[in-house]
Structure formats: C-alpha cells, structure tokens
VMD Tcl script that builds the backbone (N, CA, C; Angstrom):
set m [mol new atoms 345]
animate dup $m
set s [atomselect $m all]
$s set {name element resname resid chain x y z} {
  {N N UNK 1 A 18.945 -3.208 -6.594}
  {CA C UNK 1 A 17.963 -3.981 -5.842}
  {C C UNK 1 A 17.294 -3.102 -4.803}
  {N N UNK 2 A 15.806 -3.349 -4.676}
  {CA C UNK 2 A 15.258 -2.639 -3.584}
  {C C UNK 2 A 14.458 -3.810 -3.000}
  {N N UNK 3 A 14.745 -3.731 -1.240}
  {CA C UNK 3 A 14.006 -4.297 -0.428}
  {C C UNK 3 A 13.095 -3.390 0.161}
  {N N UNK 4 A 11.599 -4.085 0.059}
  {CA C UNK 4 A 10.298 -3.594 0.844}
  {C C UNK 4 A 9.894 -4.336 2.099}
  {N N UNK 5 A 9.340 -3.301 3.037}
  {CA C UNK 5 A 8.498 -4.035 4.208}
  {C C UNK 5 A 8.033 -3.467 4.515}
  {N N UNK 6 A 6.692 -3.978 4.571}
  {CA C UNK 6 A 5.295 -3.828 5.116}
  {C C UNK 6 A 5.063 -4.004 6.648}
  {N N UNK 7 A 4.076 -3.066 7.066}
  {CA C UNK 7 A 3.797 -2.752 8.533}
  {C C UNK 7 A 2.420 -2.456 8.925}
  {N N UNK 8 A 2.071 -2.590 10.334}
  {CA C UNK 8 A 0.273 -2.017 9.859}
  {C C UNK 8 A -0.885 -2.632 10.084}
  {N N UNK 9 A -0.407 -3.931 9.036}
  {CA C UNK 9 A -1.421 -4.727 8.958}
  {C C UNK 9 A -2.609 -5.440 10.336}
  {N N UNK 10 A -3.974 -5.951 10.028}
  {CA C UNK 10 A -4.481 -6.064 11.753}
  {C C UNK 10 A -5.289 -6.663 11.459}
  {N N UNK 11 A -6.433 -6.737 12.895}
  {CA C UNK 11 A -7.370 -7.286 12.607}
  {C C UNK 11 A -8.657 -5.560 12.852}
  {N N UNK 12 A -9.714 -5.393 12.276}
  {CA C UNK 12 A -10.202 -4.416 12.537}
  {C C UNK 12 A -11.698 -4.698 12.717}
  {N N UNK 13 A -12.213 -3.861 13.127}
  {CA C UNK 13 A -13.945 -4.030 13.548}
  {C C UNK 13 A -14.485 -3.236 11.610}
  {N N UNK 14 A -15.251 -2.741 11.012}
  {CA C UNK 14 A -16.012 -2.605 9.969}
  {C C UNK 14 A -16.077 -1.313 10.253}
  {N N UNK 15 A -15.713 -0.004 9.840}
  {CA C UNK 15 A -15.672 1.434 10.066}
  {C C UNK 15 A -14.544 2.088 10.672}
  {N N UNK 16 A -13.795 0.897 11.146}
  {CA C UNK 16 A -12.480 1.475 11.685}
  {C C UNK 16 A -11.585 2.145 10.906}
  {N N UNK 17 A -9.907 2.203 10.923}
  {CA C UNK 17 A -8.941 2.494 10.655}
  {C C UNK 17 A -7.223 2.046 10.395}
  {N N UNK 18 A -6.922 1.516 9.874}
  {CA C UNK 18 A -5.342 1.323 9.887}
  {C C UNK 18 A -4.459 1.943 9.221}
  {N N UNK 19 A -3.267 2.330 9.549}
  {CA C UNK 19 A -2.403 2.495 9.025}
  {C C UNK 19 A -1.345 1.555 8.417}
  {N N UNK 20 A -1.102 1.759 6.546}
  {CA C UNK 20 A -0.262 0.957 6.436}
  {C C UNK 20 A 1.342 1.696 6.203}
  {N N UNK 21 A 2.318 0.720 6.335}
  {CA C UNK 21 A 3.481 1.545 5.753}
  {C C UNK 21 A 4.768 0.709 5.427}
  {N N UNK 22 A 5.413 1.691 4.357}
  {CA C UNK 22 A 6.591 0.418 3.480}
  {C C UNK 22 A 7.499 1.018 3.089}
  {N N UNK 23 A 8.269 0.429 4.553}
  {CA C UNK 23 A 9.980 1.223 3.942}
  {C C UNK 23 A 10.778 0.466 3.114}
  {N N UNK 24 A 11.620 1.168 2.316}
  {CA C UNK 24 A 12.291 0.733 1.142}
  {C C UNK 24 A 13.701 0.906 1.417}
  {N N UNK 25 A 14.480 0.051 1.130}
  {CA C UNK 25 A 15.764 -0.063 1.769}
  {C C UNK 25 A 16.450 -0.937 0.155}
  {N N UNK 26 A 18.009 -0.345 -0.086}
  {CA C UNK 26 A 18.699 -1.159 -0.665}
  {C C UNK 26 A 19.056 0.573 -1.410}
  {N N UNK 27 A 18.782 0.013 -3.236}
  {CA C UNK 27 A 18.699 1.117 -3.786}
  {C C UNK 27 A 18.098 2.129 -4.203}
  {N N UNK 28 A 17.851 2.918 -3.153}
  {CA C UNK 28 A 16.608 4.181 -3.148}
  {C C UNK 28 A 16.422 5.043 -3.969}
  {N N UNK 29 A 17.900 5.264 -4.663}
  {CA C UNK 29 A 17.811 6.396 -4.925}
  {C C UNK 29 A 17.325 7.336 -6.153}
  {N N UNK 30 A 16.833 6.394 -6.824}
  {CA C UNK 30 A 15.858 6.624 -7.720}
  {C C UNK 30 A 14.649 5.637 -8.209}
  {N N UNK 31 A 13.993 5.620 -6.544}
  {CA C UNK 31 A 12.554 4.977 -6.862}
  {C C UNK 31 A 11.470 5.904 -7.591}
  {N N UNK 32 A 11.010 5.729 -8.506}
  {CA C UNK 32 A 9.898 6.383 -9.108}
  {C C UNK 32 A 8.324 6.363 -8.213}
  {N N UNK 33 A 7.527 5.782 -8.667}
  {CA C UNK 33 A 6.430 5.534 -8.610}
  {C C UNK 33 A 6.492 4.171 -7.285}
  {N N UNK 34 A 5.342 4.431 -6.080}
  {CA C UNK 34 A 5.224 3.320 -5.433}
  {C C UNK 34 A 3.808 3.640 -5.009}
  {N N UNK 35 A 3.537 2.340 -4.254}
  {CA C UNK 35 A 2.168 1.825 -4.258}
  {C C UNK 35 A 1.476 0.986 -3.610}
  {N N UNK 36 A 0.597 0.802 -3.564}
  {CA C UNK 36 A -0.385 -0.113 -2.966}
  {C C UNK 36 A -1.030 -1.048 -3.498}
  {N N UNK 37 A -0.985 -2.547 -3.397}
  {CA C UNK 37 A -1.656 -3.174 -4.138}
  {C C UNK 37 A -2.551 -4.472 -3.007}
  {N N UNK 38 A -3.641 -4.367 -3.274}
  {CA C UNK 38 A -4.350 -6.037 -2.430}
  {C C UNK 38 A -5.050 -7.260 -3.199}
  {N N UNK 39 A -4.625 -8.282 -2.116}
  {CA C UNK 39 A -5.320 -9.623 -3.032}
  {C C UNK 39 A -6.053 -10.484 -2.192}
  {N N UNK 40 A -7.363 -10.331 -1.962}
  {CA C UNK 40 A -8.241 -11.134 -0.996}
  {C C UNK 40 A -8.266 -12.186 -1.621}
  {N N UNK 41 A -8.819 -13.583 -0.654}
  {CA C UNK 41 A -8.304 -15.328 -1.336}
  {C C UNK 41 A -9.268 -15.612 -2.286}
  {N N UNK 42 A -8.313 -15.869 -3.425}
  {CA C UNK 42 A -9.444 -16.697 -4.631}
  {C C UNK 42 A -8.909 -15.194 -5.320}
  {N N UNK 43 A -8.841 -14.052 -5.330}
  {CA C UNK 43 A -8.925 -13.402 -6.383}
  {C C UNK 43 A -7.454 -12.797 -6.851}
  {N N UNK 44 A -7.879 -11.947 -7.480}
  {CA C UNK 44 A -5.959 -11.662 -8.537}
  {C C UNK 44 A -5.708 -10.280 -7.601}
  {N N UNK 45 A -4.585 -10.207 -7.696}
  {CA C UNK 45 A -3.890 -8.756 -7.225}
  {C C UNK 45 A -4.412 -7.508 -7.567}
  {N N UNK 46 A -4.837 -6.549 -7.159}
  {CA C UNK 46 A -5.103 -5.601 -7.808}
  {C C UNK 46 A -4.696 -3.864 -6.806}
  {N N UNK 47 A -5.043 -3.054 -8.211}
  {CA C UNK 47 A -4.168 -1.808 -7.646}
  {C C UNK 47 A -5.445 -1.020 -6.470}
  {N N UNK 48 A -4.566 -0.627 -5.422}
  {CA C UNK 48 A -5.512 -0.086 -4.221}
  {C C UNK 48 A -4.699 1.870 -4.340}
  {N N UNK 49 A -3.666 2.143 -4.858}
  {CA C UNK 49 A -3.690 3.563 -4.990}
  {C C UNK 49 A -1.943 3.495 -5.539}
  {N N UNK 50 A -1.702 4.459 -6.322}
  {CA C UNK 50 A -0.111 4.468 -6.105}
  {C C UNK 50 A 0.211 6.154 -6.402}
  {N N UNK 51 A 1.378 6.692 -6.094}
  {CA C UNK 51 A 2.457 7.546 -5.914}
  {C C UNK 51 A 3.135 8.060 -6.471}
  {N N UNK 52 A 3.612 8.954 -7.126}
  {CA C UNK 52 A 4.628 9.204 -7.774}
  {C C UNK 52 A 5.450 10.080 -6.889}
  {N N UNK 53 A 6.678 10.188 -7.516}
  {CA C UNK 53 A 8.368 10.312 -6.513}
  {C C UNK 53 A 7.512 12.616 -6.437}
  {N N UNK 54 A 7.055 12.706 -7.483}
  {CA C UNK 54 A 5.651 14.655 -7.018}
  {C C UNK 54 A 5.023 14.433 -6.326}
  {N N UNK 55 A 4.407 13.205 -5.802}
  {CA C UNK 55 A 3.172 13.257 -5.269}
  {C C UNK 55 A 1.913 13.355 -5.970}
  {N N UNK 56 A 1.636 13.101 -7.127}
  {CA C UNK 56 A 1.042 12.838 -8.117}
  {C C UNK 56 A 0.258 11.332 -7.919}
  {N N UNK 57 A -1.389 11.398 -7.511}
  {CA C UNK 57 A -1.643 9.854 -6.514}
  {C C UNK 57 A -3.267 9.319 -7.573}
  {N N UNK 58 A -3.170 8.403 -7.139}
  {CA C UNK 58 A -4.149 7.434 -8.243}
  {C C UNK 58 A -4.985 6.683 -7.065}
  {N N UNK 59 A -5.973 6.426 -7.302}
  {CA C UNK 59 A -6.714 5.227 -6.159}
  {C C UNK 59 A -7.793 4.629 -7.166}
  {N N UNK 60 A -8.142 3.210 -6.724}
  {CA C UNK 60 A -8.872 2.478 -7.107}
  {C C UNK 60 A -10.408 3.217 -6.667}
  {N N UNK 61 A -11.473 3.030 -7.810}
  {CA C UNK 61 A -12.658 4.194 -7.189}
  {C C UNK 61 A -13.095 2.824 -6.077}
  {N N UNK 62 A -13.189 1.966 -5.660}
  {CA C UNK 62 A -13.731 1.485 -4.376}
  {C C UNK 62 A -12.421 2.119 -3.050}
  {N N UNK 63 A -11.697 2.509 -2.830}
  {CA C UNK 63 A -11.045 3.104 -2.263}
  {C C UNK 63 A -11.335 4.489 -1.473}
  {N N UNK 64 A -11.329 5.559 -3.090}
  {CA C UNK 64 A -11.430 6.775 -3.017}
  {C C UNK 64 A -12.233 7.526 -2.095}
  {N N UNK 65 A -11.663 8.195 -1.294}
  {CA C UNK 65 A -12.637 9.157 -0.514}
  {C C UNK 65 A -12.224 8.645 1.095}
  {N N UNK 66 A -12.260 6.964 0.966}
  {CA C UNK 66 A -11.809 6.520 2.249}
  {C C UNK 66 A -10.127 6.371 2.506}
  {N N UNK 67 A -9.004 6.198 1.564}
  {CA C UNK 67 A -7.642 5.579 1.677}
  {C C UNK 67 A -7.337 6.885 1.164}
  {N N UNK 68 A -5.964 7.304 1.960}
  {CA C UNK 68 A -4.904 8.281 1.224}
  {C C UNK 68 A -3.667 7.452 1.079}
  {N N UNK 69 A -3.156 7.525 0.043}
  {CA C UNK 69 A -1.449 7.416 0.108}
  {C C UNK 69 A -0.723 8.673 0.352}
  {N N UNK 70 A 0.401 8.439 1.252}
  {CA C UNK 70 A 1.105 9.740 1.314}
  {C C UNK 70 A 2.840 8.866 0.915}
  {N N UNK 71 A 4.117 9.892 0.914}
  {CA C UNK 71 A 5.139 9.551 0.675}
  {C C UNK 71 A 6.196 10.246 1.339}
  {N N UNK 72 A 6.848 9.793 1.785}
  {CA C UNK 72 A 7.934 10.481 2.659}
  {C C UNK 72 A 9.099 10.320 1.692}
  {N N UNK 73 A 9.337 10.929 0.702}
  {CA C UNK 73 A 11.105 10.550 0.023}
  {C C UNK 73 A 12.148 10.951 0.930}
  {N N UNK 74 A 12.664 11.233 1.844}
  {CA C UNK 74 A 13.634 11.472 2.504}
  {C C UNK 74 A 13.539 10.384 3.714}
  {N N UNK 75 A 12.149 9.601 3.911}
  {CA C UNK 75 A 12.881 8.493 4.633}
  {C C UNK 75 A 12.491 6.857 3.397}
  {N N UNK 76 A 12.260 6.918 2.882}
  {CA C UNK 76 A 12.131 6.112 1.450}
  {C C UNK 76 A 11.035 5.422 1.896}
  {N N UNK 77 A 9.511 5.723 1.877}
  {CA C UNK 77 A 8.659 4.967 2.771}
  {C C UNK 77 A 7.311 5.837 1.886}
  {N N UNK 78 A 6.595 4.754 2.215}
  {CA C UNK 78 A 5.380 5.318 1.965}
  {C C UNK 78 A 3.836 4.609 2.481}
  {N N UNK 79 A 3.060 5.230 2.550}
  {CA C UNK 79 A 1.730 5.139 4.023}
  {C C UNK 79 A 0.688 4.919 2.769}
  {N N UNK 80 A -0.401 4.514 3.697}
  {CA C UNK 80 A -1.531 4.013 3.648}
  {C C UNK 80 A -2.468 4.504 4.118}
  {N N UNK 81 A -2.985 5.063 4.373}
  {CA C UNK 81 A -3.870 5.578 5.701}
  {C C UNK 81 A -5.378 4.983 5.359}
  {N N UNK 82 A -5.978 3.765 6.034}
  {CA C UNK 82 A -7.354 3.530 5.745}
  {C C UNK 82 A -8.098 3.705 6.603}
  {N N UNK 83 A -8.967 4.379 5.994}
  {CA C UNK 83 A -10.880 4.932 6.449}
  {C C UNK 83 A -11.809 4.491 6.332}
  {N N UNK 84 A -12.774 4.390 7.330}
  {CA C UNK 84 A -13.843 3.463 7.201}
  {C C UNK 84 A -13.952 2.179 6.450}
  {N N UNK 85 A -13.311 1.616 6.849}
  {CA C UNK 85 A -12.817 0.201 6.416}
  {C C UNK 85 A -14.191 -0.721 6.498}
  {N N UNK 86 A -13.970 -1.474 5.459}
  {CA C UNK 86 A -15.523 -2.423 5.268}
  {C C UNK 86 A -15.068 -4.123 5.376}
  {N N UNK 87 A -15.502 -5.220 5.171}
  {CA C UNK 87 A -15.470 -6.116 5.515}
  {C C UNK 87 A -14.790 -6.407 4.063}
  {N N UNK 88 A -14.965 -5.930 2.894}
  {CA C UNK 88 A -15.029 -6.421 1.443}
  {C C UNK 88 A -12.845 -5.404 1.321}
  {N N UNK 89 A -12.905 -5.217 2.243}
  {CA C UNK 89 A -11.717 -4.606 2.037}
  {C C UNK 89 A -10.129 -5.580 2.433}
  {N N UNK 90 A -10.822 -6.887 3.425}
  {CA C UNK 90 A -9.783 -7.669 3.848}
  {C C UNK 90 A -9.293 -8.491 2.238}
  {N N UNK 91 A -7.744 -8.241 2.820}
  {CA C UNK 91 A -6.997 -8.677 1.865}
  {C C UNK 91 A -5.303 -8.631 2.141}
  {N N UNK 92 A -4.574 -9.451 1.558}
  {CA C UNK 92 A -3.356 -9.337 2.059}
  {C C UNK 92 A -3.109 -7.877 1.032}
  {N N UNK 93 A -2.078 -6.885 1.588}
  {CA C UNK 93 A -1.719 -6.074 0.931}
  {C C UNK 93 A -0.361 -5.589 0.740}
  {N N UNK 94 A -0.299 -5.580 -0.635}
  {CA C UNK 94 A 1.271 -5.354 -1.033}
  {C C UNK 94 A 1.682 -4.041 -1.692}
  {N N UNK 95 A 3.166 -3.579 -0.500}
  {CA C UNK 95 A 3.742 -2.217 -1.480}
  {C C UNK 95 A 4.486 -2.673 -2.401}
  {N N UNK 96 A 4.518 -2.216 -3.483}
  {CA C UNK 96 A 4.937 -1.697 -4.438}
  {C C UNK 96 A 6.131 -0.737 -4.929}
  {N N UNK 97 A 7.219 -0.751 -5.815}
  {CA C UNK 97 A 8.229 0.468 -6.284}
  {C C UNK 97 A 8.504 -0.075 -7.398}
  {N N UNK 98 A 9.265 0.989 -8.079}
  {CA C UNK 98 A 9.337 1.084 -9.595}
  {C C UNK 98 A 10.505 1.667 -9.355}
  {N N UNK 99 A 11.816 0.955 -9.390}
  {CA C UNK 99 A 12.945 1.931 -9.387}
  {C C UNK 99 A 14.021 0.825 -11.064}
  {N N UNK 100 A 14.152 1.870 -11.659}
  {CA C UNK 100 A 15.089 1.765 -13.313}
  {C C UNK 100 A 14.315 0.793 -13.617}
  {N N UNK 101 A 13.069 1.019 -14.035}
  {CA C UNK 101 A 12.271 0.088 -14.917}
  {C C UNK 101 A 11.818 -1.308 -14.294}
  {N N UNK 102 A 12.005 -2.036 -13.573}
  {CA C UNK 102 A 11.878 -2.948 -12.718}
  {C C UNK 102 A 10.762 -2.831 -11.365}
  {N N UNK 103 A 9.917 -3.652 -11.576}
  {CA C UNK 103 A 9.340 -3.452 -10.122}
  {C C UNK 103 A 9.137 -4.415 -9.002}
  {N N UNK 104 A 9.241 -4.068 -7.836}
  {CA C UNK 104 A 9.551 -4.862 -6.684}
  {C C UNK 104 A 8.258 -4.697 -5.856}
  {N N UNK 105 A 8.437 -5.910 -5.116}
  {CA C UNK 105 A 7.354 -5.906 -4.179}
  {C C UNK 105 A 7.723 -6.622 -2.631}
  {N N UNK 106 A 6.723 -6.020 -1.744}
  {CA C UNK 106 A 7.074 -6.471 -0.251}
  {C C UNK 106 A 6.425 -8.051 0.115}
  {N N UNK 107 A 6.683 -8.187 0.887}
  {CA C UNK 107 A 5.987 -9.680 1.040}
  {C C UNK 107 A 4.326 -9.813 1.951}
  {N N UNK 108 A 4.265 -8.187 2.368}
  {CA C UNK 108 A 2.710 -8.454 2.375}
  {C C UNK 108 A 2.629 -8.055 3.763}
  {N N UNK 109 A 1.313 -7.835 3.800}
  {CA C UNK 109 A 0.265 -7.591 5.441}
  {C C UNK 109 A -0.689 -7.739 5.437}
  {N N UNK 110 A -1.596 -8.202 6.558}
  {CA C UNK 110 A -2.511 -9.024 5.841}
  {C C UNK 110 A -3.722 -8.227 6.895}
  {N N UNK 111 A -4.682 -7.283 6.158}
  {CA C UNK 111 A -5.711 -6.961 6.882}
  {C C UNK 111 A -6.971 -7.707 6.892}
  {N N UNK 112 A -7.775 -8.013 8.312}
  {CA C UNK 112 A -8.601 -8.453 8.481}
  {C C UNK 112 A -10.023 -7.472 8.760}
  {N N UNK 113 A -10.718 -7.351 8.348}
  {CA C UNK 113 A -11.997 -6.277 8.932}
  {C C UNK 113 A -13.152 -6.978 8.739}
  {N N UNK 114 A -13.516 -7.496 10.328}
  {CA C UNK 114 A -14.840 -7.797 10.548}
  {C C UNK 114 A -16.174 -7.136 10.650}
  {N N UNK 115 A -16.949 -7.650 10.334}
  {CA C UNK 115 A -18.624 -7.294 10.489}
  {C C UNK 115 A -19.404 -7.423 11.567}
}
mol reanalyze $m
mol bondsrecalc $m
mol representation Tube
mol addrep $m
C-alpha cells in the first residue's frame, strides 16, 4: 500500500506561480512512475506531466514550457513547479504512483487562478 499527500495547492492571480508537492508514505520502495494529474468541474481527469523512478518526464503540450515535474527518490516525493499560470489551468489536482502494477492516488489540491 502507498499513501499520497498533496500540498501547494492556492488561490493565484493569472501569471503567477505555485508549487505543488506529494509525499508518498507506506510502501516506497519500489514506486515506479509518478505524476500529476487535474480535473476542473464538469470535466474528466486528465494527465498534467508524469516521472519516472530516471527522471525520464512527459507533460501535457498545454503545460509544456510552463510546469516542471521534478522527483526526489530519497525523500519519496515529488513537485510540481507551475509557471505562468492561466485561469484555464484551475483544477483540483492529483498525484499519482505506480508501485507493483497498481496505481494510487492522493486526495487532491485544489488550485484556483484568477483573471
């Protein structure tokens, strides 16, 4: 079993910045792949960037250029870092892990970015 939690989350002005981040606690020790995922209201979940245990990183192209994922494996956590944040970007957002085939998720943070 792996437990996630999410951190970060805010309210922001339209060009700003947040940091997100999701430590992983339980059984770490062979999480694979983790991630980022958001779901603004009315629409379906979808992928915002994910990770691999190399550092090997993926982003959604409305993302790219503005969001990095980074990964800390030695404290079992992994970041968010958002850039120039737009109004079309609020959404609750969920980490993600992939540990022995199974994947888990955090219960969320919920960014706001006004216009």
């Amino acid at each position: 079993q792996v437990q996630l939690v999410e951190s970060g989350g805010g309210l922001v002005q339209a060009g700003g910045s947040l940091r997100l981040s999701c430590a992983a606690s339980g059984s770490t020790f062979s999480i694979a792949a983790m991630g980022w995922y958001h779901q603004a209201p009315g629409k379906q979940r979808e992928l915002v960037a994910t990770i691999s245990r190399g550092g090997s990183t993926n982003y959604a192209d409305s993302v790219k250029g503005r969001f990095t994922i980074s990964r800390d494996n030695a404290k079992n956590t992994v970041y968010l870092q958002m850039n120039s944040l737009k109004p079309e970007d609020t959404a609750v957002y969920y980490c993600n892990a992939f540990h022995l085939g199974l994947a888990y998720w955090g219960q969320g943070t919920q960014v706001i970015v006004s216009s």
